[in-house]
C-alpha positions as CSV (number, residue, x, y, z in Angstrom):
1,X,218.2,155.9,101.9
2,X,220.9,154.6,99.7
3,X,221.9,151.2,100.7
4,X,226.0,150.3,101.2
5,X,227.2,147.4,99.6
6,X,230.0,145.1,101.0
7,X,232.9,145.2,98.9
8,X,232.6,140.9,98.7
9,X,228.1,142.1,97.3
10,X,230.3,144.7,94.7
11,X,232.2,142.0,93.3
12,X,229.7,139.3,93.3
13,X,227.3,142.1,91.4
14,X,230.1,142.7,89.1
15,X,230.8,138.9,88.3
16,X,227.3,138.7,87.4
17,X,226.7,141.3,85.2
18,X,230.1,139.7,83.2
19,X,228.4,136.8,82.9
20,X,225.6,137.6,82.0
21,X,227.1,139.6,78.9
22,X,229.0,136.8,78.0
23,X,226.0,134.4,78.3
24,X,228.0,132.5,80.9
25,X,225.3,132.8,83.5
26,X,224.0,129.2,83.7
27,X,227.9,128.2,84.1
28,X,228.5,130.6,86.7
29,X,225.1,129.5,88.7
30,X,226.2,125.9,88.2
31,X,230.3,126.9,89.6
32,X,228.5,128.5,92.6
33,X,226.5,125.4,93.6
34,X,229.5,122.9,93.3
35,X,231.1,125.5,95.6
36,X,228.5,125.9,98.2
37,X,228.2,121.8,98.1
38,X,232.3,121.2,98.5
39,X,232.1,123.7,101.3
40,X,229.8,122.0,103.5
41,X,230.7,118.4,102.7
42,X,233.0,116.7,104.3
43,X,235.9,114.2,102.9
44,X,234.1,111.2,105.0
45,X,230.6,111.8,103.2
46,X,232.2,113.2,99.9
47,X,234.5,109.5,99.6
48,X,230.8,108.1,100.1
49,X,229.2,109.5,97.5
50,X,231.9,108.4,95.5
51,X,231.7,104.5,96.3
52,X,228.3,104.8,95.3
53,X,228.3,105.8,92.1
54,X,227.8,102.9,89.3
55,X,231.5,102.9,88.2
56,X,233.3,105.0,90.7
57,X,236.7,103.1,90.0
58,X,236.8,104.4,86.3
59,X,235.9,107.7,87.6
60,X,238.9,107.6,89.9
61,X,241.2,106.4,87.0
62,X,240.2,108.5,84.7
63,X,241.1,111.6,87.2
64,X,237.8,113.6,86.4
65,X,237.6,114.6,89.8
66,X,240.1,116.9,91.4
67,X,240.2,116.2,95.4
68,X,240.7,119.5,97.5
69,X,243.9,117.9,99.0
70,X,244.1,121.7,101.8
71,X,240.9,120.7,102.9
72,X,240.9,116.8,104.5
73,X,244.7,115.6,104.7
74,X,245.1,112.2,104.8
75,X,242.7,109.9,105.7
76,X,242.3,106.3,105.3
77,X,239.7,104.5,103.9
78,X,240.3,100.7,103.3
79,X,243.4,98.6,103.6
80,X,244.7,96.0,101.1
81,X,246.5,93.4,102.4
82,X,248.7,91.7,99.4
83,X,251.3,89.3,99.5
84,X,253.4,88.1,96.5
85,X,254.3,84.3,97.4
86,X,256.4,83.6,94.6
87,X,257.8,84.6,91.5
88,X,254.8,83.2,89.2
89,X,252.2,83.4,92.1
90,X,250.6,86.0,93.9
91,X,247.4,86.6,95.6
92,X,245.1,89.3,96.1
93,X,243.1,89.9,99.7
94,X,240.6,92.4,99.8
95,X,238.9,94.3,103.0
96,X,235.3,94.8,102.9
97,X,236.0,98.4,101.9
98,X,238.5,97.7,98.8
99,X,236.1,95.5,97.7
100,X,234.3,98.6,96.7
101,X,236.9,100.4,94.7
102,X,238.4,96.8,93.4
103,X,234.7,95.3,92.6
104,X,236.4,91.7,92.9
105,X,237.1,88.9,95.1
106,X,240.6,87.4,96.3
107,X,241.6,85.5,93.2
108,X,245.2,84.0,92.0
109,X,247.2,85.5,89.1
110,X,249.0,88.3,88.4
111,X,246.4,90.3,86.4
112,X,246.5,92.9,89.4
113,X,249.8,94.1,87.7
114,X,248.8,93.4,84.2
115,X,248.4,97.4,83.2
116,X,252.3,97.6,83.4
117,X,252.7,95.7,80.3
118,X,254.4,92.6,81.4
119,X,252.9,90.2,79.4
120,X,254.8,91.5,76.2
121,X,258.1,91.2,77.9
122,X,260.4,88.5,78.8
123,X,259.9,89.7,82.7
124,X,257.5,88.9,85.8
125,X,256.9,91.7,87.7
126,X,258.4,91.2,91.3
127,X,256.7,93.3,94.2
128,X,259.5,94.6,95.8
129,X,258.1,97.6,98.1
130,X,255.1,99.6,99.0
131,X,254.3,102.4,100.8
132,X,250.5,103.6,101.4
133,X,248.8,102.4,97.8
134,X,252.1,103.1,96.0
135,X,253.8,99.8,94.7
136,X,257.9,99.2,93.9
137,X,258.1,97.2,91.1
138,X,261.1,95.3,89.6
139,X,261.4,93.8,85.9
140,X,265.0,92.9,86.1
141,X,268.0,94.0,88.3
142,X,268.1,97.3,86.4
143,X,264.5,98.1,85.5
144,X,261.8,99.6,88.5
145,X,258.1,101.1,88.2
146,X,256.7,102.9,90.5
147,X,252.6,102.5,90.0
148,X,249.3,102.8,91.8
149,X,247.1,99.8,91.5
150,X,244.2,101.6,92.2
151,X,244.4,104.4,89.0
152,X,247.0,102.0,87.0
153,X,249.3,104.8,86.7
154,X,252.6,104.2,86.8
155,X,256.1,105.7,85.9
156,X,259.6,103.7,84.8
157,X,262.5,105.1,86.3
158,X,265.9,105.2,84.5
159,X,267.8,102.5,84.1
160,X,269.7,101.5,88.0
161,X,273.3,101.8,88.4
162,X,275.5,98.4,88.7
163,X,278.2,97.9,90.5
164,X,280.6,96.3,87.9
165,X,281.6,93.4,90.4
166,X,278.1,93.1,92.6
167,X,276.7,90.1,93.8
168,X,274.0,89.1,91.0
169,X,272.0,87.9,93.2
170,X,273.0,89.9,96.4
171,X,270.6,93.3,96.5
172,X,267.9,95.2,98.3
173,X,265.3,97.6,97.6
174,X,263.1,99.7,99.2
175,X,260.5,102.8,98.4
176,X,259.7,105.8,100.6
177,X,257.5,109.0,99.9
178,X,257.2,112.1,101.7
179,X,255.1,115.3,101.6
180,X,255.5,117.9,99.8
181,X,252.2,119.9,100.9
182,X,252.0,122.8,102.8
183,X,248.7,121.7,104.1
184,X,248.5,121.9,108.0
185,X,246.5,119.0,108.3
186,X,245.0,117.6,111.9
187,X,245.5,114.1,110.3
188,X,247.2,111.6,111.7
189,X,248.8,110.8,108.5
190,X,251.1,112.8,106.1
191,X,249.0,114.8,103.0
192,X,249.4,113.0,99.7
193,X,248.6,116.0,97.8
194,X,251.8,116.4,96.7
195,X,254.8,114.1,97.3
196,X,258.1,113.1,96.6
197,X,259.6,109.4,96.7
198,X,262.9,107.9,96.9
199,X,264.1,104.5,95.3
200,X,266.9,102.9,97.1
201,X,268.4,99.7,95.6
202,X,271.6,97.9,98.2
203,X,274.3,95.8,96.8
204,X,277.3,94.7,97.2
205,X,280.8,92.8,95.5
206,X,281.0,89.5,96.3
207,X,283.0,89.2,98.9
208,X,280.3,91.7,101.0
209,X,282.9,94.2,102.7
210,X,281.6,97.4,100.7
211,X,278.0,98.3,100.6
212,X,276.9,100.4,97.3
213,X,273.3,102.2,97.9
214,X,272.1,103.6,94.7
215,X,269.2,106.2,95.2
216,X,266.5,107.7,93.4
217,X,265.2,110.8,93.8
218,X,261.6,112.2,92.3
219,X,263.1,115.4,92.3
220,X,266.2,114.9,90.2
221,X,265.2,112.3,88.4
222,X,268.4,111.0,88.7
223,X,270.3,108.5,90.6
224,X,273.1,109.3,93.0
225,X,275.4,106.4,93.9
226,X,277.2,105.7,97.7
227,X,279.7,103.1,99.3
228,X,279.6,102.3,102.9
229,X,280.3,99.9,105.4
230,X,277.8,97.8,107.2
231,X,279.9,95.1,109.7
232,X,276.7,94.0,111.6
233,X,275.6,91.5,109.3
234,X,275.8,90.8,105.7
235,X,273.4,91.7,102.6
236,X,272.9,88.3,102.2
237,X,271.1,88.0,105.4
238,X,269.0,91.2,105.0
239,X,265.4,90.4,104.8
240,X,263.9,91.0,101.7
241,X,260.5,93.2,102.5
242,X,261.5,96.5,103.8
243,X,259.4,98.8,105.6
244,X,259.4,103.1,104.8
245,X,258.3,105.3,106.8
246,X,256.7,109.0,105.7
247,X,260.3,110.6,108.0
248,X,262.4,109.1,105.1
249,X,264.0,106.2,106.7
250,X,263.8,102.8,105.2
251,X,263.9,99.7,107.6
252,X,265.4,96.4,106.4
253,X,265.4,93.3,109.2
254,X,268.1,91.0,109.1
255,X,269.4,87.8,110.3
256,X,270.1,84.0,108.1
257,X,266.8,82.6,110.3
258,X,266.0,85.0,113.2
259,X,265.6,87.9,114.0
260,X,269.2,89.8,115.0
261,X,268.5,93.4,114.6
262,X,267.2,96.0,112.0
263,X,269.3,98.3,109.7
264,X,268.2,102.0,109.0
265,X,268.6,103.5,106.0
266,X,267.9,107.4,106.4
267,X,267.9,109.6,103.0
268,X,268.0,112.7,105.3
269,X,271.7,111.8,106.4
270,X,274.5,113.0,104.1
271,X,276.9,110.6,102.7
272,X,279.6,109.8,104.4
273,X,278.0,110.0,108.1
274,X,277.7,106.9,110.3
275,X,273.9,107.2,111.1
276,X,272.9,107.7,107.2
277,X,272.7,103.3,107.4
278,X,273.3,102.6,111.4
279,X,272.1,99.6,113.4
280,X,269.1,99.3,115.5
281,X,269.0,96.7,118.5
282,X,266.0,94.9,119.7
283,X,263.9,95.4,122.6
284,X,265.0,93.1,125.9
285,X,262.0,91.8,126.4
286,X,262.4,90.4,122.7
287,X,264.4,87.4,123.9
288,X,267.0,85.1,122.6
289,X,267.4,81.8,120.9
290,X,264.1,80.1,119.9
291,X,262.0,83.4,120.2
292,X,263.7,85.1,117.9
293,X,263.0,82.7,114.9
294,X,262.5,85.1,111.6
295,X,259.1,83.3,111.5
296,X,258.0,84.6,114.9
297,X,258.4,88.7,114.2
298,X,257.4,91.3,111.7
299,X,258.1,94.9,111.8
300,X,255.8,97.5,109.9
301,X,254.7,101.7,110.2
302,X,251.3,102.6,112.4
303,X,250.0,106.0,112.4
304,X,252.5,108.9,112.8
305,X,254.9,107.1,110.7
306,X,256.3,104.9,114.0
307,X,258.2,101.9,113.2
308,X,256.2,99.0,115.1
309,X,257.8,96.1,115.8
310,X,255.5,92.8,116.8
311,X,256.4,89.2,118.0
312,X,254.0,85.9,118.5
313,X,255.2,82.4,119.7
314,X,254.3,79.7,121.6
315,X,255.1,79.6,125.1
316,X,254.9,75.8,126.7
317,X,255.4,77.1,130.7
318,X,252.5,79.9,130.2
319,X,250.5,77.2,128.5
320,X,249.7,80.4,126.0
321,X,250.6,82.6,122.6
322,X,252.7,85.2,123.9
323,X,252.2,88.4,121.7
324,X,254.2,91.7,122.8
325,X,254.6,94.9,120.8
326,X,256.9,98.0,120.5
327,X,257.3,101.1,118.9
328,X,260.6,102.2,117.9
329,X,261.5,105.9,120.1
330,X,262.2,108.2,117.5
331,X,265.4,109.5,119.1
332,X,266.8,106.2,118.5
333,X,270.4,106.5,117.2
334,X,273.5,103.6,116.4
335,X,274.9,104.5,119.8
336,X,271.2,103.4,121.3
337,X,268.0,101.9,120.7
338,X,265.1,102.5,122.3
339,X,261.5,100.7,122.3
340,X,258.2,101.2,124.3
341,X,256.6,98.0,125.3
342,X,253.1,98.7,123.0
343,X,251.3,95.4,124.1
344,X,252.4,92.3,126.2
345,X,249.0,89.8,126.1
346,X,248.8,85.9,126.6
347,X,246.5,84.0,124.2
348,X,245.1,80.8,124.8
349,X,244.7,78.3,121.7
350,X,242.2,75.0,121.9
351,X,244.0,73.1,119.7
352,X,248.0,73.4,119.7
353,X,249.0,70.2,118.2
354,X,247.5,70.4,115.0
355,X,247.6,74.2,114.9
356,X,250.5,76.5,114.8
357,X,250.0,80.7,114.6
358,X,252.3,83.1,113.3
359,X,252.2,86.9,112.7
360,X,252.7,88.0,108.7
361,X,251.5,91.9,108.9
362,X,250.1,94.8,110.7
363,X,247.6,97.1,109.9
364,X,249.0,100.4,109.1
365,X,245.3,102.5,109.8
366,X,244.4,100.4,112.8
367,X,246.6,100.2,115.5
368,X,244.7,97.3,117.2
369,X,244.9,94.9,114.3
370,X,247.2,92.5,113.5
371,X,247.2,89.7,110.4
372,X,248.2,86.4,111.1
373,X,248.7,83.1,109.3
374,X,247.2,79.7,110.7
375,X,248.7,76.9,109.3
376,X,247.0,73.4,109.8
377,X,247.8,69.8,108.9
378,X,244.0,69.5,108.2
379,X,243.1,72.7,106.2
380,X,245.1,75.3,103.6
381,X,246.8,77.7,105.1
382,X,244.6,80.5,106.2
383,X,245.7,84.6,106.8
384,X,243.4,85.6,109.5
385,X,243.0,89.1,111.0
386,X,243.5,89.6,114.9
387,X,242.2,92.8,116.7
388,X,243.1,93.6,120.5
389,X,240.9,92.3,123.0
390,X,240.2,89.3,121.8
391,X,241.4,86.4,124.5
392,X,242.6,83.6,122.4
393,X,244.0,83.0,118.7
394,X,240.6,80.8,118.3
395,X,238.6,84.2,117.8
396,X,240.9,85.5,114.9
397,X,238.9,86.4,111.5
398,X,239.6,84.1,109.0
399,X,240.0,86.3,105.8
400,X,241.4,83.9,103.4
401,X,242.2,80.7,102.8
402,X,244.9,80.0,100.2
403,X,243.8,77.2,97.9
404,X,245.9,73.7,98.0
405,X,248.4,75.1,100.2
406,X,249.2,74.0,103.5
407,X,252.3,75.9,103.8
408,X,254.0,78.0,102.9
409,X,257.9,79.0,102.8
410,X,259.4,82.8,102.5
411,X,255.2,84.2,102.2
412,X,255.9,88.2,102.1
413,X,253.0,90.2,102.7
414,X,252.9,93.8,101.4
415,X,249.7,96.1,103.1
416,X,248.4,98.6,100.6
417,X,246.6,101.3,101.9
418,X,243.7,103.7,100.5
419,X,244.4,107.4,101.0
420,X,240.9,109.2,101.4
421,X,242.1,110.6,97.5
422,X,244.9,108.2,96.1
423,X,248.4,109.3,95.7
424,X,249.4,110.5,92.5
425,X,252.9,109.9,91.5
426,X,254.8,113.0,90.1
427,X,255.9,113.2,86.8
428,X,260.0,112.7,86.7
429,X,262.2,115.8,85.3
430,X,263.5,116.0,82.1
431,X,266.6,115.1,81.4
């Protein structure tokens, strides 16, 4: 009896009869296995492999492997917490897992940015965003890179617009991406397979009445320029870090030495309309007066892209560190700002007269940990790492200790975060 094939068994017997003609069979044998092997291992065990091999940052750089971005989404693998102290000092802290891909220990200098070229310029780099393991960088008032530590790729955008009669001194900016992928993903994050990002740099004249946004777009390759009003509070008093989130809005905290509210920037609004830079109020529960010191809050983006703002001061009548938590409802508008009340804990501390605690950064791929700084008139300042559940400050993991430094004024912290394949930036438009 004549046997039927399939019509997948008639192509597969056609495909091999090709190759062997062309003498391609060996190829073709070899193609099949790395498919059968991609199809039954997953991203997890595939990103292990990977850590393993002898060099596996080069082989990341290099960009000999291509990741199969329908297949795992976004994932996280290892956070890097960096901060950039000052303008000629910065400091690199590495998780257990970077440690891996970065095959160093926390060390002082600003070699980490060296592949941008800086050293044969008149410029220091100055970190002025992040957003997953994508850095903002700023040479001078007109001059930004976008790069990625990891791969030391990078791209300079056009030169910034400047508002003949701004401020000098007086601006802000910020970097968001978003996805481009039609992936449908069950990840928590967005897919990096494909993005696009926005620059957007604030200033304004010097008597601070008009705002002027210019933004970049990935797409354009151009930058657009705005004015607008902003009566809340001046640039001046705009905190300098601000935080993006994968929806498009950038989040800027403001206030001369507290904590008075946060200003949202949101690339999705047209120009012209009120919400496209509106004001967002704190929670209640936040407090007033001493509480509010900028020392004693941080805002930054957990899973989901949800704005998370956290708070951490000492509280004489509880005898105890009060920490609370919220997450910013994403219906919030000008007219109304909403928060849900994440975490409200009291933590005991054995030794509050030689010790003080405040919080510096979250961590964006654990919701349960928090980074703190413990500053000591015995010892440098340490940033140590607090997870939830633990009962007092005391059980904090000390993750690094700065060296000769007991303090520490404006310390910025910017949290760099692995993707499970890192993010490649897209090359800019002709123009």
């Amino acid at each position: 009896m004549k046997r039927c094939f399939s019509e997948k068994e008639r192509k597969t017997k056609r495909r091999m009869k090709r190759c062997k003609r062309s003498g391609g069979w060996a190829e073709a044998e070899t193609e099949t296995a790395a498919s059968k092997f991609m199809s039954v291992v997953n991203d997890d065990l595939l990103f292990e492999i990977l850590i393993r091999l002898p060099d596996s940052r080069s082989i990341i750089q290099c960009g000999t492997l291509s990741p199969s971005p329908c297949k795992g989404g976004y994932g996280t693998r290892a956070g890097l917490p960096y901060q950039h102290l000052k303008r000629h000092q910065s400091y690199q802290i590495y998780s257990e897992k970077s440690k891996t891909l970065h095959h160093t220990s926390p060390t002082r200098g600003a070699h980490y940015l060296d592949f941008l070229g800086w050293l044969s310029r008149k410029y220091f780099p100055f970190i002025r965003s992040s957003f997953d393991d994508l850095l903002l960088v700023e040479l001078t008032r007109q001059d930004y890179i976008i790069c990625n530590p990891l791969t030391r790729r990078f791209v300079a955008l056009p030169k910034a617009p400047l508002l003949p009669d701004a401020a000098p001194k007086f601006h802000r900016a910020g970097l968001v991406c978003e996805s481009k992928c039609n992936c449908k993903s069950s990840s928590l994050y967005y897919c990096n397979c494909s993005i696009k990002f926005s620059v957007v740099v604030l200033s304004t004249d010097q008597l601070e009445l008009i705002f002027h946004a210019a933004v970049f777009s990935s797409e354009t390759g151009q930058w657009s320029e705005s004015a607008f009003q902003f009566p809340t509070e001046r640039l001046f008093y705009w905190h300098s870090t601000p935080v993006g989130c994968s929806n498009g809005v950038l989040y800027w905290p403001f206030g001369y030495d507290k904590f008075r509210g946060i200003a949202a920037f949101d690339l999705h609004k047209e120009v012209g309309d009120p919400e496209r830079c509106r004001f967002i109020s704190l929670p209640r529960e936040f407090g007033l007066n001493w509480r509010t010191m900028s020392e004693r809050a941080r805002i930054g983006v957990v899973r989901g892209g949800r704005l998370r703002l956290f708070q951490l001061y000492w509280n004489k009548r509880v005898d105890s560190y009060v920490f609370r938590c919220w997450d910013l409802d994403k219906a919030t508008t000008s007219s109304s700002s909403s928060w849900l009340l994440v975490h409200d804990l009291r933590m005991k501390c054995s030794n509050t007269e030689d010790v003080s605690w405040g919080p510096v950064a979250l961590n964006p791929d654990d919701e349960d940990v928090f980074f703190f700084t413990r500053r000591s008139i015995h010892e440098n300042l340490c940033v140590c790492q607090y997870r939830i559940g633990y009962k007092d400050v005391d059980e904090c993991e000390t993750l690094f200790q700065f060296p000769n430094v007991r303090d520490l004024e404006n310390l910025r912290l910017f949290t760099l975060v692995h993707p499970w394949w890192p993010t490649a930036i897209p090359e800019l438009p002709s123009t």
